[in-house]
N, CA, C and O atoms as a GROMACS GRO file, in nm:
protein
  324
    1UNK      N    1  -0.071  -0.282  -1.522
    1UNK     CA    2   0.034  -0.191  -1.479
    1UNK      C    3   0.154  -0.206  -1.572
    1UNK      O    4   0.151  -0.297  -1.656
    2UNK      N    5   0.245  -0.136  -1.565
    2UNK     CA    6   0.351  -0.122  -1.686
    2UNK      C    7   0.496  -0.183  -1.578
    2UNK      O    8   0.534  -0.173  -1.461
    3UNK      N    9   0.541  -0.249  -1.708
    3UNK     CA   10   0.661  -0.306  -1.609
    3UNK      C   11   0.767  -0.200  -1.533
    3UNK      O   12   0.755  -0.078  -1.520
    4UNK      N   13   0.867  -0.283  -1.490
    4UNK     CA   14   0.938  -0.188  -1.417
    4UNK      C   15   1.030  -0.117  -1.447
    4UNK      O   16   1.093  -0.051  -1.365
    5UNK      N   17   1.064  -0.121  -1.627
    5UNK     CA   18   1.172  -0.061  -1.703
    5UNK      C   19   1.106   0.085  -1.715
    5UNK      O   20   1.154   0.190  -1.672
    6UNK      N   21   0.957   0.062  -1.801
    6UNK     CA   22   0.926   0.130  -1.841
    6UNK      C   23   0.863   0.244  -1.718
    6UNK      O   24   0.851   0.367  -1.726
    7UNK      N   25   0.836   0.168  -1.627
    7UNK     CA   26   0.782   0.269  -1.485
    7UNK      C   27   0.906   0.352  -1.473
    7UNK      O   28   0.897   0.472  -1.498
    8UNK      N   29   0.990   0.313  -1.447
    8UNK     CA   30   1.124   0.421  -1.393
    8UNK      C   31   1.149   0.493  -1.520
    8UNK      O   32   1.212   0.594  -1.488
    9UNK      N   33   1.130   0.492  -1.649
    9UNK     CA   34   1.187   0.599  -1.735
    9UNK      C   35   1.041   0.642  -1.728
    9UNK      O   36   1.016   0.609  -1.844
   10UNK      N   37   0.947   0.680  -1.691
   10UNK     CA   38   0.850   0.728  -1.668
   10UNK      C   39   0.866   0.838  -1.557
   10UNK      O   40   0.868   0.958  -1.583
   11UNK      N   41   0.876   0.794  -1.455
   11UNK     CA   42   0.912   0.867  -1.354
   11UNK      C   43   1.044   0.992  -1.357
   11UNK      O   44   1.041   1.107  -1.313
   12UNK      N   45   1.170   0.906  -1.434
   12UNK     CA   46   1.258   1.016  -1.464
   12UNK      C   47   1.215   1.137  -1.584
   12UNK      O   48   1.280   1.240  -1.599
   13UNK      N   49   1.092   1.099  -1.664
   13UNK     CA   50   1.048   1.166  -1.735
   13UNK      C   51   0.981   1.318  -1.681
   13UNK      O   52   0.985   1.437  -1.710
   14UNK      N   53   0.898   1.193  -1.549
   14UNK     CA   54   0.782   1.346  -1.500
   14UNK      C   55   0.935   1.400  -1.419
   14UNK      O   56   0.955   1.520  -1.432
   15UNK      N   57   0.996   1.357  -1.374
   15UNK     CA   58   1.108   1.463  -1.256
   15UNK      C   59   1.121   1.566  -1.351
   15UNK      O   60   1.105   1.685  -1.322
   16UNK      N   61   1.150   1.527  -1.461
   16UNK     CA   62   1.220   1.614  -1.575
   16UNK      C   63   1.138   1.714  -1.606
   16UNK      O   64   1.166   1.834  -1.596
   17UNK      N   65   1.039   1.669  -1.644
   17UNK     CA   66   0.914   1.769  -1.665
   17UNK      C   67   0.888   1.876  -1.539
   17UNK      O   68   0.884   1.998  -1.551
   18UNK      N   69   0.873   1.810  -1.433
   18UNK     CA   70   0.877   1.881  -1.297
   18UNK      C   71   0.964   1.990  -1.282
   18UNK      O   72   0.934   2.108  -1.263
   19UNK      N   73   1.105   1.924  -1.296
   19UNK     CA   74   1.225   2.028  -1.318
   19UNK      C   75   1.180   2.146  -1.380
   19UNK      O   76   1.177   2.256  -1.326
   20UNK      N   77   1.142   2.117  -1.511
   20UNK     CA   78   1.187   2.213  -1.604
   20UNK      C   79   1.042   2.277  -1.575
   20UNK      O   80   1.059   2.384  -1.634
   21UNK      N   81   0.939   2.283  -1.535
   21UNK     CA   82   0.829   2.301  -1.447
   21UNK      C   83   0.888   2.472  -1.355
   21UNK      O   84   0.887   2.596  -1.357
   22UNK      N   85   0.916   2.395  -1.313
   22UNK     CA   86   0.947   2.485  -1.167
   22UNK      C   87   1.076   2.591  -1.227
   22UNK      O   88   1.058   2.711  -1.206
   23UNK      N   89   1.167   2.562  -1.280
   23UNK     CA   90   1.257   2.664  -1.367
   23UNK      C   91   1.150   2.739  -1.448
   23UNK      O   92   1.163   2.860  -1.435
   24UNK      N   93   1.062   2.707  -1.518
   24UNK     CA   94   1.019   2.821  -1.563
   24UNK      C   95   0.942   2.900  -1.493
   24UNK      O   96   0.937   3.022  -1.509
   25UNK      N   97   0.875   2.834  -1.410
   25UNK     CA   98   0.787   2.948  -1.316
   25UNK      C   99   0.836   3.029  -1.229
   25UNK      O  100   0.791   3.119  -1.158
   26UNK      N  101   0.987   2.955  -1.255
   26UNK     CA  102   1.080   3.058  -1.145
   26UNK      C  103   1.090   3.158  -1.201
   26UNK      O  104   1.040   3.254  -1.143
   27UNK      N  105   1.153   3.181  -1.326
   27UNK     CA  106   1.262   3.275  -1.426
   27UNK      C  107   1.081   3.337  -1.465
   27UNK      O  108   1.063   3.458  -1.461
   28UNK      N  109   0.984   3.260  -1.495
   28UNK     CA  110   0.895   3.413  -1.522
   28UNK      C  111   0.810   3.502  -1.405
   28UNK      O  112   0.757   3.610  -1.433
   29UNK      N  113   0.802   3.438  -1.263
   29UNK     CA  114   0.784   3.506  -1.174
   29UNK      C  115   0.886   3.554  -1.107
   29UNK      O  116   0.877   3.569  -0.985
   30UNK      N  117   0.988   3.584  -1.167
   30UNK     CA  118   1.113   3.664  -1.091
   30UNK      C  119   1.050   3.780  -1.056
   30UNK      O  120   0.969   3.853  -1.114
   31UNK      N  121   1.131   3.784  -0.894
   31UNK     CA  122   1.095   3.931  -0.833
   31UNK      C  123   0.916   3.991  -0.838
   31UNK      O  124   0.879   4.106  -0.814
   32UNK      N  125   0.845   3.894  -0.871
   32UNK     CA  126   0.701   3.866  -0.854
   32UNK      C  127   0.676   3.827  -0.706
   32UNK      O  128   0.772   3.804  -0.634
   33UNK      N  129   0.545   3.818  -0.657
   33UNK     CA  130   0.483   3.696  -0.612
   33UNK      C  131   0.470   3.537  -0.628
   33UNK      O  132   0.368   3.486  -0.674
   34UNK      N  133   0.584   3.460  -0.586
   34UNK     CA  134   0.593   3.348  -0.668
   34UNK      C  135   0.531   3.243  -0.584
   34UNK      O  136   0.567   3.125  -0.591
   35UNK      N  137   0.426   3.292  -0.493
   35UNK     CA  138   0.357   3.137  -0.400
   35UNK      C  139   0.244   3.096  -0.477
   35UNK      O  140   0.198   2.986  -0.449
   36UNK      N  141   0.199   3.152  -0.556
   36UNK     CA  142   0.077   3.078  -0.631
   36UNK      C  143   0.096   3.000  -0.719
   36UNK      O  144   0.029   2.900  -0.744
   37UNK      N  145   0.213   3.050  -0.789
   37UNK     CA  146   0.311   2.958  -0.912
   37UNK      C  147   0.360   2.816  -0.837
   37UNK      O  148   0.340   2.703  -0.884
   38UNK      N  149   0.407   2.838  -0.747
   38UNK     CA  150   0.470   2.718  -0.634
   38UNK      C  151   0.384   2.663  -0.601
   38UNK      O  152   0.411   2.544  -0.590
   39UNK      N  153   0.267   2.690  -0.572
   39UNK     CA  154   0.153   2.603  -0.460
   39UNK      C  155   0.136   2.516  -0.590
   39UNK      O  156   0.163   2.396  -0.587
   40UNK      N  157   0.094   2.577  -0.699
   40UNK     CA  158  -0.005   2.438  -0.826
   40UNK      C  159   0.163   2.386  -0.846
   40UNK      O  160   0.149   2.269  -0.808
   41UNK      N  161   0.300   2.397  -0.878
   41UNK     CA  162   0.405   2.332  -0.909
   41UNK      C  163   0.400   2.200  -0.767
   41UNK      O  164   0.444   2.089  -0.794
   42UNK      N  165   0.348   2.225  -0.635
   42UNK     CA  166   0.357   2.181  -0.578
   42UNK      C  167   0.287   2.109  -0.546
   42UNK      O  168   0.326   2.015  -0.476
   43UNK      N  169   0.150   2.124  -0.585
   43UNK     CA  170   0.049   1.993  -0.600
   43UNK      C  171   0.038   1.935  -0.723
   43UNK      O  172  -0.064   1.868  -0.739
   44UNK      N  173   0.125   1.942  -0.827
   44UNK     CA  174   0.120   1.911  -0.927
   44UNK      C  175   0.241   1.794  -0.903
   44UNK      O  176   0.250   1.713  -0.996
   45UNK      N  177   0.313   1.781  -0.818
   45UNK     CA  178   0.460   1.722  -0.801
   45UNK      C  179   0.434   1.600  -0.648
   45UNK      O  180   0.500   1.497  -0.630
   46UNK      N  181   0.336   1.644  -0.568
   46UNK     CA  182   0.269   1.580  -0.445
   46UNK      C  183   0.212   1.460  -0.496
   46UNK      O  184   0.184   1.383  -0.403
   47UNK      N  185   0.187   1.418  -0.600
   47UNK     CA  186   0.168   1.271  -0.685
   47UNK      C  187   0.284   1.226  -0.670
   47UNK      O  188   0.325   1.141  -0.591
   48UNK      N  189   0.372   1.325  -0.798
   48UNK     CA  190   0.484   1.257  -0.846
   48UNK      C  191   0.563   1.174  -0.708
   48UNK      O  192   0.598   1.057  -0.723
   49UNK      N  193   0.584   1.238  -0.587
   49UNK     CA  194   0.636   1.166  -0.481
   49UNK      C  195   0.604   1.077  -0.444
   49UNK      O  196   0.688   0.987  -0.438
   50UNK      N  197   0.465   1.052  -0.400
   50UNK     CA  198   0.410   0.931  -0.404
   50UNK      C  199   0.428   0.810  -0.479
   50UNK      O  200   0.413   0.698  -0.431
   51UNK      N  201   0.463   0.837  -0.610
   51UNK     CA  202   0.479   0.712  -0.704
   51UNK      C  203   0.574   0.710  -0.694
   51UNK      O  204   0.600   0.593  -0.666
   52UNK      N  205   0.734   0.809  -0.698
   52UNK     CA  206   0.836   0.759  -0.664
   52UNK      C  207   0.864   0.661  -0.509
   52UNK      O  208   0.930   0.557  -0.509
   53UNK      N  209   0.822   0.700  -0.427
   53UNK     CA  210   0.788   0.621  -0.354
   53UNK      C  211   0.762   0.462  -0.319
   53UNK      O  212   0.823   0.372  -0.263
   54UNK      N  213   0.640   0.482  -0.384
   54UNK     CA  214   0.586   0.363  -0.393
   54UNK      C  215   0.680   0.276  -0.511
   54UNK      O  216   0.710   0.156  -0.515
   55UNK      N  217   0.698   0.336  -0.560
   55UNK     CA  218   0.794   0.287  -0.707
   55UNK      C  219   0.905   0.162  -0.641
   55UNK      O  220   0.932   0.046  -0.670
   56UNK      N  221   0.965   0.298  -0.498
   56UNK     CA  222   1.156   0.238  -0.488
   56UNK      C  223   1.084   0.170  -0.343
   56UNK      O  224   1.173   0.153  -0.260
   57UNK      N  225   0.961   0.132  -0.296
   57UNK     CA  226   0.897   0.040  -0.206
   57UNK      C  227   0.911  -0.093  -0.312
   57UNK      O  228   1.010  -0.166  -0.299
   58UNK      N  229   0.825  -0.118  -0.401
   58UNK     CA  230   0.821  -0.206  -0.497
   58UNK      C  231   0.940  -0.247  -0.512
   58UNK      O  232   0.947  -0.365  -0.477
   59UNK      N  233   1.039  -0.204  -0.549
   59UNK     CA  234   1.227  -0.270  -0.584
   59UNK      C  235   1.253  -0.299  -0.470
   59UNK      O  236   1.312  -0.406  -0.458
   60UNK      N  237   1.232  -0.244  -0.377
   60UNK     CA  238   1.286  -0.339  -0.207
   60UNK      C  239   1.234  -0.458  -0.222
   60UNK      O  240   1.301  -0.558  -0.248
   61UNK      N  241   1.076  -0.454  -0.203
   61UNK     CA  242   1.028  -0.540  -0.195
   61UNK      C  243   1.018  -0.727  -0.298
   61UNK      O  244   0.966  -0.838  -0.288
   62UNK      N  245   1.081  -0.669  -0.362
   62UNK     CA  246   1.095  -0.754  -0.506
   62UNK      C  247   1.225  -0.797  -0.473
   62UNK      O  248   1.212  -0.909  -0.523
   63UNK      N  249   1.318  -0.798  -0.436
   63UNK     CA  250   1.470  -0.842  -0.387
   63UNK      C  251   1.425  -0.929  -0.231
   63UNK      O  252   1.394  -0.901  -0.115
   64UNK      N  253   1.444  -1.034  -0.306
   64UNK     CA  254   1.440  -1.161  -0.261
   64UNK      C  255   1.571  -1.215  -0.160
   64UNK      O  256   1.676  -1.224  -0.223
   65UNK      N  257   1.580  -1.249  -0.020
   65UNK     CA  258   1.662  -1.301   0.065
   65UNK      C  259   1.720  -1.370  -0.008
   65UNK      O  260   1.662  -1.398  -0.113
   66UNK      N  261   1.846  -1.422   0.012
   66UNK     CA  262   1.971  -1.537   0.016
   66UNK      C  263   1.897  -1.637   0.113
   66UNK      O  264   1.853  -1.632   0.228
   67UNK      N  265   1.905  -1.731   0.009
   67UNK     CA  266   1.862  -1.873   0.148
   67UNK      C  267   1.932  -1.869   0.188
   67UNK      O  268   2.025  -1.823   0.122
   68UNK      N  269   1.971  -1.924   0.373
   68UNK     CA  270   2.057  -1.993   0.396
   68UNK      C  271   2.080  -2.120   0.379
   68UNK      O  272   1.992  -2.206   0.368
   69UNK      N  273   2.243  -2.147   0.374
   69UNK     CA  274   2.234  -2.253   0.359
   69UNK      C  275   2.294  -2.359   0.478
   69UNK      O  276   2.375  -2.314   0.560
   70UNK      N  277   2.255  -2.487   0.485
   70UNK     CA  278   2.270  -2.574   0.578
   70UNK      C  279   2.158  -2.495   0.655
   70UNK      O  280   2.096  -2.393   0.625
   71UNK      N  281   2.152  -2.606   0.802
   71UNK     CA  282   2.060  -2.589   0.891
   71UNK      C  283   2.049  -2.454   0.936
   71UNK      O  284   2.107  -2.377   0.860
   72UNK      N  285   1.994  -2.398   1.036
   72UNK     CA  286   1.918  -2.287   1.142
   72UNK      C  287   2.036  -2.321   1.264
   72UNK      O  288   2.018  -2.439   1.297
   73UNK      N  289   2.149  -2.261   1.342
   73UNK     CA  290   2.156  -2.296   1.445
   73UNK      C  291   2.023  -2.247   1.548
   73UNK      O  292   1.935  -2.161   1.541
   74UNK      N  293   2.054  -2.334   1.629
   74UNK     CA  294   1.965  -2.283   1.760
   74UNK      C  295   1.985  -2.162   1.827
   74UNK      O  296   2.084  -2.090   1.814
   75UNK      N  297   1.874  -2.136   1.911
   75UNK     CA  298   1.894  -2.029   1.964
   75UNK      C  299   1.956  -2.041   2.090
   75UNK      O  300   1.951  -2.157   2.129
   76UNK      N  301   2.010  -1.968   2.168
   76UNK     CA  302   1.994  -2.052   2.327
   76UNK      C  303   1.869  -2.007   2.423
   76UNK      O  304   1.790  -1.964   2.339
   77UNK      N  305   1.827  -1.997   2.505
   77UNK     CA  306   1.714  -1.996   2.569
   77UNK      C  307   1.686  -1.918   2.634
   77UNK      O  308   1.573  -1.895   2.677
   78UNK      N  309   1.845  -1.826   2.668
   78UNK     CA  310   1.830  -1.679   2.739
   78UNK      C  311   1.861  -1.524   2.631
   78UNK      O  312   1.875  -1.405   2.658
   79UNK      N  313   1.861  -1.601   2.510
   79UNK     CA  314   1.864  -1.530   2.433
   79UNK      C  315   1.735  -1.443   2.400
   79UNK      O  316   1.667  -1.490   2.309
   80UNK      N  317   1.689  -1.328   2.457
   80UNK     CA  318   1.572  -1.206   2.440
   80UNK      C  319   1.566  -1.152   2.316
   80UNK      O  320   1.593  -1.034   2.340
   81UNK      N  321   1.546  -1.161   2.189
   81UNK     CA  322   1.519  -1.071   2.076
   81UNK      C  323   1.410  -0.994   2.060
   81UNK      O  324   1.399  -0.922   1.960
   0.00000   0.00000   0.00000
């Protein structure tokens, strides 16, 4: 898999592509029928979400807690969480 620099300028790449995707199918189906142009822009982009996704799952997940420090207080015993 490709690290995580290169994953995110990847991703801002396809948005970009996507973008400029969908602007053109706009401006040449003007005042057309434009759901057939949209449906493939739109399964063509139904990936791209997914990996963004999964992408900004991965950076959560990779950010690591603050130990605490010193002990744990206790809990008290009528305390319900």
């Amino acid at each position: 898999m490709v690290d995580r620099r290169r994953h995110g300028v990847l991703l801002v790449i396809c948005w970009l592509l996507s973008a400029a995707l969908f602007v053109f199918l706009f401006i040449t189906y003007n005042n057309t029928k434009l759901y057939g142009a949209m449906t493939w822009w739109f399964f063509l982009t139904i990936p791209l979400i997914g990996w963004t996704w999964g992408f900004f799952n991965d950076l959560k997940d990779s950010i690591e807690p603050e130990s605490r420090k010193g002990p744990v207080p206790p809990r008290a015993t009528d305390d319900h969480r």
